[in-house]
C-alpha positions as CSV (number, residue, x, y, z in Angstrom):
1,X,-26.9,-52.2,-51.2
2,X,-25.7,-53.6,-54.7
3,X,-28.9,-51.6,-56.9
4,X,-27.3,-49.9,-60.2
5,X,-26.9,-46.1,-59.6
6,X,-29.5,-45.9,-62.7
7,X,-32.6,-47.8,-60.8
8,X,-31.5,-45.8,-57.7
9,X,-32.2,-42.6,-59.6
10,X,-35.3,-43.8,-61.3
11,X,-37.0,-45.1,-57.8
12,X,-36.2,-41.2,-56.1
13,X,-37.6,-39.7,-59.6
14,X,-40.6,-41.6,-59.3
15,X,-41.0,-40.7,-55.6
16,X,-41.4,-36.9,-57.5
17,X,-43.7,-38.2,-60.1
18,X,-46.0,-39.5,-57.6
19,X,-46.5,-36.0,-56.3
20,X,-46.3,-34.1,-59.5
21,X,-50.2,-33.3,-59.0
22,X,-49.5,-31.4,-55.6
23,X,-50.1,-27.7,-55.8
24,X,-50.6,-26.2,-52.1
25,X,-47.4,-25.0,-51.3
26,X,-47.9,-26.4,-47.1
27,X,-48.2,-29.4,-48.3
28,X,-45.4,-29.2,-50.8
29,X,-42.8,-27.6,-48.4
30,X,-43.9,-30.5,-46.3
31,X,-43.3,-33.3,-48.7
32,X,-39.6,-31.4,-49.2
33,X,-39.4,-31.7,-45.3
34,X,-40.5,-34.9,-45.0
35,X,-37.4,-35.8,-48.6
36,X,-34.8,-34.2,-45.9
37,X,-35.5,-36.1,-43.2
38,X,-35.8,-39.4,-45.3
39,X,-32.4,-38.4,-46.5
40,X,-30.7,-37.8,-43.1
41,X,-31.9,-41.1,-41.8
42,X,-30.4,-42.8,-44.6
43,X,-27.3,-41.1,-44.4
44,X,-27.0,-41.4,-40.6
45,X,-27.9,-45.4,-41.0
46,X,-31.3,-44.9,-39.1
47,X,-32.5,-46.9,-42.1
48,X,-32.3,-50.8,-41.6
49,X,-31.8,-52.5,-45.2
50,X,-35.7,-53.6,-45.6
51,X,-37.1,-50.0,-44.9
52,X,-34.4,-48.7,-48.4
53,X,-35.7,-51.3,-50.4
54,X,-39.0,-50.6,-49.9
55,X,-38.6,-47.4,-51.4
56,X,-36.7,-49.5,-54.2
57,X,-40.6,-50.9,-55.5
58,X,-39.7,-54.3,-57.1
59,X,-37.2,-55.4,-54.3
60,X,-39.4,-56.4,-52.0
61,X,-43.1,-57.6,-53.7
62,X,-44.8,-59.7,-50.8
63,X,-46.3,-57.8,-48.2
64,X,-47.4,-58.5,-45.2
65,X,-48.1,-62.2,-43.6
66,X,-47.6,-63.5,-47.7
67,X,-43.4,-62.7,-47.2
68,X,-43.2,-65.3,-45.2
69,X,-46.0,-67.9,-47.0
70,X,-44.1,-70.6,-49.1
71,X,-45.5,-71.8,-51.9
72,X,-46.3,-75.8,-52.4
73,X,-43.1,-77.2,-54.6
74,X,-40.9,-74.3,-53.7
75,X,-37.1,-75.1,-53.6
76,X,-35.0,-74.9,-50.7
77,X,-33.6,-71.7,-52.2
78,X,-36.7,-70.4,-52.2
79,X,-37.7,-71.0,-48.7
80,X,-34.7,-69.7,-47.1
81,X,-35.2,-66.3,-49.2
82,X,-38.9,-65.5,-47.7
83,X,-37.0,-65.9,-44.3
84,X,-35.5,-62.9,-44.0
């Protein structure tokens, strides 16, 4: 994936931020299990393209059956993108 180291960092420290409020250490050993094992599918390539970018937020902003809606006076450009 072409996303600047810098993004990449600030996406995985917001995943962190999310959970800052988290104070029962079960659940917070499980939300360092559950890091590990999103990190091992990565590296292993488990991980199709779509399922890294969702953790991206930004890269993928539809959702749902609107990905695929195209939009009265879109371009071709634009049409062919919402394929994927």
């Amino acid at each position: 994936m072409d996303i600047p180291l810098s993004e990449a960092k600030a996406a995985v420290r917001n995943q962190f931020q999310r959970n800052a409020q988290v104070k029962d250490p079960r659940v917070v050993d499980m939300l360092v299990e559950k890091g590990y094992m999103d990190l091992e599918e990565t590296l292993l390539q488990h991980k199709q393209r779509s399922h890294l970018q969702r953790t991206f937020t930004g890269y993928i902003e539809p959702k749902g059956a609107n990905r695929k809606r195209v939009l009265r006076g879109a371009t071709i450009d634009e049409q062919f993108a919402r394929g994927y």
